[in-house]
C-alpha positions in Angstrom: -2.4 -11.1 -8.0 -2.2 -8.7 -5.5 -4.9 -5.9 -4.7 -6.4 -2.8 -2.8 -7.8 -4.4 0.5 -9.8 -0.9 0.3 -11.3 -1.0 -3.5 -10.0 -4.3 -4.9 -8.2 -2.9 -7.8 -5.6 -4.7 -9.3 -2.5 -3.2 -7.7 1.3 -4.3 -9.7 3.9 -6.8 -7.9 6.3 -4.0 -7.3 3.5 -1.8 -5.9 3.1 -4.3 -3.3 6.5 -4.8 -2.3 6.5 -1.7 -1.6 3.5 -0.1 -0.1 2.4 -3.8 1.7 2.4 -3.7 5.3 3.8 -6.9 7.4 1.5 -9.4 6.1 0.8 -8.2 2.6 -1.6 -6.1 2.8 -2.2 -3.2 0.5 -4.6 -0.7 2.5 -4.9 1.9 -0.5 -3.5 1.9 -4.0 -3.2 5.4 -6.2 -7.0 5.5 -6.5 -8.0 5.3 -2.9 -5.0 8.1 -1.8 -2.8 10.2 -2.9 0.7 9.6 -3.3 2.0 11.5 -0.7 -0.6 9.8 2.0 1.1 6.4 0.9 4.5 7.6 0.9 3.7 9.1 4.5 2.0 5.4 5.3 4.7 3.5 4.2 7.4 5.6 6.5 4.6 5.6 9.7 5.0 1.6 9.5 8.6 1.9 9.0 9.2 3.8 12.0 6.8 1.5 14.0 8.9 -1.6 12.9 
């Protein structure tokens, strides 16, 4: 099941498909940040892929 590497919260399967980095990693769900910050995160990686 996948989760928040920052608070361990259970985070869903599409969640992670979409907010994951390269290796899985989910570095803040809706409770750590705020949507914007992971929309903003998730386009920062894109760019750097």
């Amino acid at each position: 099941m996948p989760k928040c590497d920052h608070c361990g919260a259970h985070v869903s399967e599409r969640f992670a498909r979409v907010f994951a980095d390269e290796h899985g990693k989910v570095h803040a769900c809706t409770n750590c940040s705020a949507n914007a910050g992971i929309a903003e995160a998730a386009k920062e990686r894109a760019r750097s892929t």
